[in-house]
N, C-alpha and C positions, 0 to 999 in steps of 0.2 A: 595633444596629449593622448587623444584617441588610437593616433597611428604608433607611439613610443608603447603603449599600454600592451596593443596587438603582438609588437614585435618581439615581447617577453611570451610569447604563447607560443606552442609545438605549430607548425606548420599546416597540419591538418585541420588544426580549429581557428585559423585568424583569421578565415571567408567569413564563418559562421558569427562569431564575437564582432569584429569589424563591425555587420550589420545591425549586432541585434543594441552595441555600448551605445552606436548613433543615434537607433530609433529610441533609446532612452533619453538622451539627450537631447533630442529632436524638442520631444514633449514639456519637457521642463523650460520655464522662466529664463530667459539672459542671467540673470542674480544667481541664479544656483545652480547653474550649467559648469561652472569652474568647480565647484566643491565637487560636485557628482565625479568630474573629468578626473579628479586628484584621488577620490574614493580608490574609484575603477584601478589609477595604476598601481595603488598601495596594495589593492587586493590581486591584481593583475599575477603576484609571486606564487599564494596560496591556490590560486587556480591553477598556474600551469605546472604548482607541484601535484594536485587532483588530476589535470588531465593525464599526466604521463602517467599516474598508477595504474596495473593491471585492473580487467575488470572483475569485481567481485562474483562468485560463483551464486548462483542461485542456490544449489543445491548445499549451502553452508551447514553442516552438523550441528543443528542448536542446542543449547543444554538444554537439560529436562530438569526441572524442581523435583526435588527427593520425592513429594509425597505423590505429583504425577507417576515415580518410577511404581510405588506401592498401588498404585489404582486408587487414590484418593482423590483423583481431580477436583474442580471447582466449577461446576457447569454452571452458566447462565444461558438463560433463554435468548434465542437470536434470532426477530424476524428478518425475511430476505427482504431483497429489495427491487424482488420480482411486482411492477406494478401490476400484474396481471393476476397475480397468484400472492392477495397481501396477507389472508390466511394461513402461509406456507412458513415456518419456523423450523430451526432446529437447535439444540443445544450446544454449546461450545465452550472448554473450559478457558478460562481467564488468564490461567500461566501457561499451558503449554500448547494451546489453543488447537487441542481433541477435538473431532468434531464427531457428535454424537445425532442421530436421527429419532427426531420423535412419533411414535408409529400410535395414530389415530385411529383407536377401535369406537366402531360404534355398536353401543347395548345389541345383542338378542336376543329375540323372547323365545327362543330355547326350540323354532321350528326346523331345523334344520340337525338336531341332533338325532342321533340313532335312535329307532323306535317312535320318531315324534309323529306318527302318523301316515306311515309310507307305506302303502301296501295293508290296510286294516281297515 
C-alpha cells in the first residue's frame, strides 16, 4: 500500500514520503498498521494536490482591519522569549500585529537639568 500511495506523489517527494509513511508504520501495532496504510493512500490525492501548488509568497499583502488603518490598534503587552533578557517586552497589537517598543525611563531627580549646579 505504501509503494501504490508513493506512486500517486510528484516525483520529487516519493524519496522523502516513501521514508518518512514507513517509519510511521514501523512504530504502530500489526492491528492498526492496515488502517494507517489505507489512511495514507486516501490522503495520498490531497497531498500531491499540496505538493504541486506554487509556493506561497512570504511577502503576501495582508488586510489591515479598518480601525488599524485609523490608528486605533489594540496593543497587548508581549514579553520576549529572550531567556537572558526576561525583563525585555514590547507592545504588539492583536489584529494587525504593530509592533510597538516600550521605552523604559527611569525618574530623575532633576541633577542634570540646565542650571542644576554646573559651574556655581
Amino acid at each position: 500500500m505504501v509503494t501504490l500511495t508513493v506512486r500517486m506523489l510528484p516525483p520529487g517527494h516519493r524519496d522523502r514520503y516513501e521514508d518518512e509513511f514507513r517509519a510511521d508504520l514501523c512504530l504502530l501495532p500489526r492491528r492498526r498498521q492496515i488502517p494507517q496504510a489505507t489512511g495514507l493512500l486516501v490522503g495520498a490525492i490531497s497531498l500531491r494536490k499540496a505538493l504541486k501548488e506554487p509556493e506561497m509568497s512570504v511577502e503576501m499583502k495582508s488586510v489591515k482591519f479598518w480601525k488599524c488603518r485609523l490608528g486605533r490598534h489594540r496593543y497587548k503587552l508581549i514579553t520576549d522569549d529572550n531567556p537572558e533578557n526576561r525583563s525585555s517586552s514590547h507592545l504588539e497589537c492583536s489584529r494587525c500585529l504593530k509592533f510597538k517598543e516600550i521605552k523604559e525611563y527611569s525618574p530623575s531627580n532633576g541633577q542634570y537639568l540646565a542650571g542644576g549646579g554646573i559651574g556655581m
